[in-house]
C-alpha positions in Angstrom: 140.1 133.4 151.3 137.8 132.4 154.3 134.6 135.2 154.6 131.7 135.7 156.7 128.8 134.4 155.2 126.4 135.6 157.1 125.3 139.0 159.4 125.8 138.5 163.4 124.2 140.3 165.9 125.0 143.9 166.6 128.1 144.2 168.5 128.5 146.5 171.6 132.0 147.8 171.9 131.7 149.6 175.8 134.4 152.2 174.4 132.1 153.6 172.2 128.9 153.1 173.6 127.4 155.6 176.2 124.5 155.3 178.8 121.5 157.7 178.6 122.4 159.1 181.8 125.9 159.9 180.7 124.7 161.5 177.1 122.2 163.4 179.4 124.9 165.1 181.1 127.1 165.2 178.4 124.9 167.2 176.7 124.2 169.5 179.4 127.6 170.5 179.5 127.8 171.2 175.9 125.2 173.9 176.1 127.2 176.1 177.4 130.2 175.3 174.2 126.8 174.5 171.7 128.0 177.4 169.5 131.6 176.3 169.5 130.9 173.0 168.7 128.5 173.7 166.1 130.8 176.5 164.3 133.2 173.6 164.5 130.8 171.4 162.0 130.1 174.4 160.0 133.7 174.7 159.9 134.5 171.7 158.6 132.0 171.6 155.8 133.5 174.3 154.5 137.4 172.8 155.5 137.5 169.5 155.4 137.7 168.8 151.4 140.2 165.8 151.7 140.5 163.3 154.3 144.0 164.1 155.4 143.0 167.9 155.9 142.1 168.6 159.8 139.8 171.0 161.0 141.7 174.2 162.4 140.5 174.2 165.9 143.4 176.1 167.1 144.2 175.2 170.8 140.9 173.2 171.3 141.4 170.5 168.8 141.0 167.6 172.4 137.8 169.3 173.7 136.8 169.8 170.0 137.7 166.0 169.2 135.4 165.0 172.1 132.2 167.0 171.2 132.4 165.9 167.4 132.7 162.1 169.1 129.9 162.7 171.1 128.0 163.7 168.0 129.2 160.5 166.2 128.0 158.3 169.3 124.5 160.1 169.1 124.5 159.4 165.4 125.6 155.3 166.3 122.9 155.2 169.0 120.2 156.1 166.3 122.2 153.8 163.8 122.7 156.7 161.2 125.9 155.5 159.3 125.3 158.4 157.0 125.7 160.6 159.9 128.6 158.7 161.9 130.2 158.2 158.8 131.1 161.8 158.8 131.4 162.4 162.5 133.7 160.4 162.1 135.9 162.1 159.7 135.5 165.2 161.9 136.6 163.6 164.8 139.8 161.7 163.6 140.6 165.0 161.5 140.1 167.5 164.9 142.1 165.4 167.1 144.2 162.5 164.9 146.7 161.7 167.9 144.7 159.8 170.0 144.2 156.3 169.1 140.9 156.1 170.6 138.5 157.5 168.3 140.9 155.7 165.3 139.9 152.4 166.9 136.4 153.0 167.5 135.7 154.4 164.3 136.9 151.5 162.6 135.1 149.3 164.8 132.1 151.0 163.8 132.8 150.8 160.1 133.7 147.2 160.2 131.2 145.6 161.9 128.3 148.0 162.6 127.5 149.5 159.8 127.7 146.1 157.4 125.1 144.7 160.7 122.3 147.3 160.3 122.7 147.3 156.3 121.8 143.5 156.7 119.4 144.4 159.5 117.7 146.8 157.2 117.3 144.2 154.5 117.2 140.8 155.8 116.2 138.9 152.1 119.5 140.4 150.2 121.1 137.1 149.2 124.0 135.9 151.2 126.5 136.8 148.6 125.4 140.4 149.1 125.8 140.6 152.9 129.0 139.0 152.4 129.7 142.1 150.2 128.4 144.4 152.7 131.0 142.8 155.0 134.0 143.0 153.4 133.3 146.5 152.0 133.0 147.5 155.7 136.0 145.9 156.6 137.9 147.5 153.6 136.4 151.0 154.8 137.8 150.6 157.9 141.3 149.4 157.1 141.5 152.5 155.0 140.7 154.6 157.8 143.3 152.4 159.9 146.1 153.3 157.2 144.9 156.9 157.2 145.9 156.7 161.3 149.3 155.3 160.9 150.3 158.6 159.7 150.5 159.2 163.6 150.7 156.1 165.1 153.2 154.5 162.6 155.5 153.8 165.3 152.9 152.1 167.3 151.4 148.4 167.5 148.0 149.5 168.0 146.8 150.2 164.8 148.8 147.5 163.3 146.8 145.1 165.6 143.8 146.6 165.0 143.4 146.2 161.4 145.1 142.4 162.0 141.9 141.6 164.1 139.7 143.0 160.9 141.8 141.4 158.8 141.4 138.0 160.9 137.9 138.1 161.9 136.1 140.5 159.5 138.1 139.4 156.2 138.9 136.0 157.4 142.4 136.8 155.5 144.5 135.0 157.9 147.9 136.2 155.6 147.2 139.7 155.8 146.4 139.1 159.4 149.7 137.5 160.0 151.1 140.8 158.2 149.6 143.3 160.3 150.6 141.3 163.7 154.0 140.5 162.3 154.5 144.6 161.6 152.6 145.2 165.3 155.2 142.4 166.7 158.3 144.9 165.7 157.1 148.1 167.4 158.5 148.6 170.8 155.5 148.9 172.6 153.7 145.8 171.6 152.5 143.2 173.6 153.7 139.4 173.5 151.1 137.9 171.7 151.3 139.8 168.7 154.2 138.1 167.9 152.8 134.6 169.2 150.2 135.0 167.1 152.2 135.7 163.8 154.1 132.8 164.3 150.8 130.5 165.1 149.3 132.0 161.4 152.5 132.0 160.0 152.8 128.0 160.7 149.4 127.4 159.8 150.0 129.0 156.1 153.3 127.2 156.0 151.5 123.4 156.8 148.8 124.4 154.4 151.2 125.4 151.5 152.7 122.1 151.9 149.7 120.0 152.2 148.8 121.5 148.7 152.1 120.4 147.0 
């Protein structure tokens, strides 16, 4: 199995990140729902006990989602995985029908959080980044498979945890899986079955090149 070897820099995903001026006003208009929002949190310490419970928001679970992802993004800005970490689960638990914050999240947890745990520690040996990385990676899959309990039916999830399977595992067969499976869902787009077929040839020449 092909890994990463070594940390890369940060990466910046514009869906997730915000500018100053935009969390400035964002949080302007959250003063007015600050008690909401923060019975929400309260709420889901005391709720959230498994990670396929939700947080009972009622009719606000959207406007709910969105403040807890706000919160997550503040915790990303200041690189507190600790913190994001379990945003996170907030936000995917208030609101787990929108893709978004499933992708996000797992970007987060696949490549962020191993980069500022080799950030923070820049003489662990290579072998234990490498472990950072794929633990990452794992995290995030799990999440991924958490979301296909709502978005079964849909190729983006399925191509999402291909591209961490590809580029953060550098597991090329469980790639070719994951876009094979996004490939049979009706809304997918082309190349997810162009690329299954380009992995699935490659493992193919390379099975018989080992005979």
């Amino acid at each position: 199995m092909r890994c990463f070897t070594l940390c890369s820099p940060a990466r910046s995903f514009p869906a997730v990140k915000f500018k100053r001026p935009q969390i400035v006003v964002a949080g302007l208009a959250l003063l007015a729902g600050g008690a909401a929002l923060h019975a929400l949190i309260a709420a889901g310490n005391r709720s959230v006990k498994t990670p396929e419970q939700s947080i009972e928001v009622g009719g606000y679970r959207t406007f709910a989602a969105d403040c807890l992802w706000l919160e997550t993004n503040l915790a990303w800005e200041t690189k507190d995985a600790s913190r994001a970490r379990r945003m996170i689960d907030f936000t995917v638990s208030a609101d787990p029908q929108s893709p978004y914050f499933w992708l996000n999240s797992a970007r987060m947890l696949a490549y962020d959080f191993p980069v500022w745990r080799c950030q923070d520690d820049r003489l662990a040996p290579v072998a234990v980044q490498t472990n950072w990385r794929l633990n990452g990676a794992h995290e995030a899959l799990l999440l991924l498979d958490r979301g296909q309990r709502w978005h079964g039916h849909s190729a983006v999830l399925h191509l999402e945890m291909a591209n961490i399977c590809l580029y953060a595992l550098g597991d090329r067969h469980r790639a070719a899986e994951h876009y094979r499976r996004a490939s049979e869902q009706a809304d997918a787009p082309e190349y997810a079955a162009r690329i299954y077929a380009r992995l699935h040839a490659e493992e193919i020449a390379e099975m018989t090149l080992t005979r």
